[in-house]
Structures are given as C-alpha cells and as structure tokens.
C-alpha positions in Angstrom: -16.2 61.3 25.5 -14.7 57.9 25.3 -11.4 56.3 24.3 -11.7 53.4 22.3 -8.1 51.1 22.5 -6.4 48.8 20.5 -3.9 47.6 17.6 -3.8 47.7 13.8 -7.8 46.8 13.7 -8.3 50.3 14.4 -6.5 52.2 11.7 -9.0 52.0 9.1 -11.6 53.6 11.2 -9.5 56.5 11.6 -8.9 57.2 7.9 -11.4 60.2 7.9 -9.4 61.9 10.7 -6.5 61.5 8.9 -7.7 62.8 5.9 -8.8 65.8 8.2 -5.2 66.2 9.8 -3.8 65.6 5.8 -5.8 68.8 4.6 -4.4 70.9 7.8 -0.8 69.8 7.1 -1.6 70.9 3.4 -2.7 74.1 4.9 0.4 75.0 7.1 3.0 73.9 4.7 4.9 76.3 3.1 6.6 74.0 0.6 5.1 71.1 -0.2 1.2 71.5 -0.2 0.6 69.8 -3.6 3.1 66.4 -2.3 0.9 66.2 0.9 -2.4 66.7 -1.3 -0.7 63.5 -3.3 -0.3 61.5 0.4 -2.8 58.4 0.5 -3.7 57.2 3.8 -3.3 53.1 2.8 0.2 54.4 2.0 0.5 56.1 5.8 -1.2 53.1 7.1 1.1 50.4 5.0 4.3 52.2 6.1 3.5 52.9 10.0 2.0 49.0 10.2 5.5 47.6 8.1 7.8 49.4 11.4 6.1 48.3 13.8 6.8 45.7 16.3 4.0 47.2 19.0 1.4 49.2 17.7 -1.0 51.3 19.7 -4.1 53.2 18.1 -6.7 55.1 20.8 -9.5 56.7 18.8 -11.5 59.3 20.7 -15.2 59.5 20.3 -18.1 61.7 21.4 -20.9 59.8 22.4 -23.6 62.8 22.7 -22.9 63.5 18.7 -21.9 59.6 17.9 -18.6 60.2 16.1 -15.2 60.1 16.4 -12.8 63.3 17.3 -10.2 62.3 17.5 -7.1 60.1 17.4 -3.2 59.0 18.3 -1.2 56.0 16.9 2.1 54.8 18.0 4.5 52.3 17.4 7.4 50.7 18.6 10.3 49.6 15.9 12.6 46.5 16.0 15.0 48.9 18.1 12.5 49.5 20.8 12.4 53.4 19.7 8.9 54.6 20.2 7.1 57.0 18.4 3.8 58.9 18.2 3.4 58.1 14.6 0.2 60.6 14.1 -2.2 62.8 16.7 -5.6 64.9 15.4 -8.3 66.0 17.2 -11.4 67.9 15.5 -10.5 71.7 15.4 -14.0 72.6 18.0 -12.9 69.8 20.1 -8.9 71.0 20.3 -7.7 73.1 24.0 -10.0 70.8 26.1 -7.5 68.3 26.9 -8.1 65.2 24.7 -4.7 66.0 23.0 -3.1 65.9 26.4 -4.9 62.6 27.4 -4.2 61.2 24.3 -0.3 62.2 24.8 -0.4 61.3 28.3 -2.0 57.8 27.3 0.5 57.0 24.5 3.9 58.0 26.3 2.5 55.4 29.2 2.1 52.7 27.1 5.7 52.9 25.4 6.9 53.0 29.0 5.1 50.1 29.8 6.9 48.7 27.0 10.7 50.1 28.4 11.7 52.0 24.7 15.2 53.2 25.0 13.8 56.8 23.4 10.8 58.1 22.5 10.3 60.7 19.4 7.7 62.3 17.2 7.9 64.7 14.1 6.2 67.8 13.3 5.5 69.0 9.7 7.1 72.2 8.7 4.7 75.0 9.2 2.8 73.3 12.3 5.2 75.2 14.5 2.6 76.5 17.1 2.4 72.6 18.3 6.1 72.2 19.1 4.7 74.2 22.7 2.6 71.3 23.4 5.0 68.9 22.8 7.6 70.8 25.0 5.1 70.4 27.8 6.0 66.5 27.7 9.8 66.8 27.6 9.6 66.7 23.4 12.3 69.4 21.9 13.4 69.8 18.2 16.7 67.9 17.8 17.4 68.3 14.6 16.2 69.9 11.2 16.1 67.8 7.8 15.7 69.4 5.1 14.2 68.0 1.3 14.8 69.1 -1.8 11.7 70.0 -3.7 10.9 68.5 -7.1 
C-alpha cells in the first residue's frame, strides 16, 4: 500500500471511489436513495473545492493490484473549521487499518493547520461508522432533519 498526497489535483482521480461510496450511501439510506442516485460527483467536487481555504486529498493505492482503494478529503473553511469532507475505502480492503491511517493522517494535518474545531457528517443509515469515529473523540452533536420532496 501507498498514500499518494496532495491538493485539489487529486480529486478527479478519486471520482470512481466516490461513485463507489455514492452507491453505499444509496444503499444505507432509508429516505432518500433516489436524491443520492441524482448526486454528481463534479457537483461534490465544485462545492467541497468552493469552501475551502486548505484542501487536503490522500488517495490510497495497492501497488501489488495497481489501483486505488481508497481515499479521504478534507478542508479547511474561511473560519478555520476543519472537516473530513469524504472517507471510502474498498469494501475487501475495510478493518485493516487504512481507514484509521487515513483518519489519523487527516486530523494531523488540520492540526498542523491550528483549526479552532474539527467535524465530519455521517449519512443517515451509516450508523455502524459513528463507532469508528468515536474512537477519535468524534460524537453526534446534533440531528438535522430534511423534508422529503
């Protein structure tokens, strides 16, 4: 495995990923399957790029089958809040401790930066992953709710 680092240059190379992580969201929802079937990822990529002051991708790839497995974007905004925008990692490669190092890798950076808080979100329905996330001091804080169309 290796972690390939940079800015904005990288998000088009994760687009399959995404699309990957877009189907599993469209899987777990309960709600709103056919609005995340609708998402684009030039939309995602357009809106994460438009807030950011800092942005961080780290693609992770396997060199033994030559592709990438993975991924984790974040951003810092004009109010020096950081975020992990958006995390995958290939379903056979998940519990071996990419996510972690990925986690590990983006929560140093924004420190590196000095944020004043750091956040991420989790689709409804992907509550199994909120343990995870608890593991790096990340607890729900609130609940927003949206009215369906």
């Amino acid at each position: 495995m290796k972690i390939l680092s940079g800015g904005p240059e990288l998000l088009d190379r994760i687009a399959p990923l995404w699309e990957e992580l877009n189907k599993y969201h469209m899987e777990k929802s309960i709600y709103f399957s056919e609005d995340i079937k609708l998402r684009q990822f030039e939309t995602r990529k357009n809106a994460i790029v438009s807030k950011a002051i800092h942005l961080r991708a780290d693609i992770v790839m396997d060199l033994k089958e030559k592709r990438d497995i993975g991924y984790c974007v974040s951003t810092i905004n004009d109010s020096n809040m950081g975020e992990i925008d958006s995390i995958f990692i290939r379903e056979q490669y998940r519990r071996n401790g990419i996510g972690r190092k990925l986690i590990e890798t983006a929560l140093a950076w924004l420190d590196d930066h000095g944020v004043v808080g750091k956040l991420l979100s989790v689709g409804s329905g992907n509550d199994e992953v909120i343990n995870f996330y608890k593991i790096f001091g990340f607890y729900p804080a609130a609940v927003y709710l949206v009215q369906k169309c």
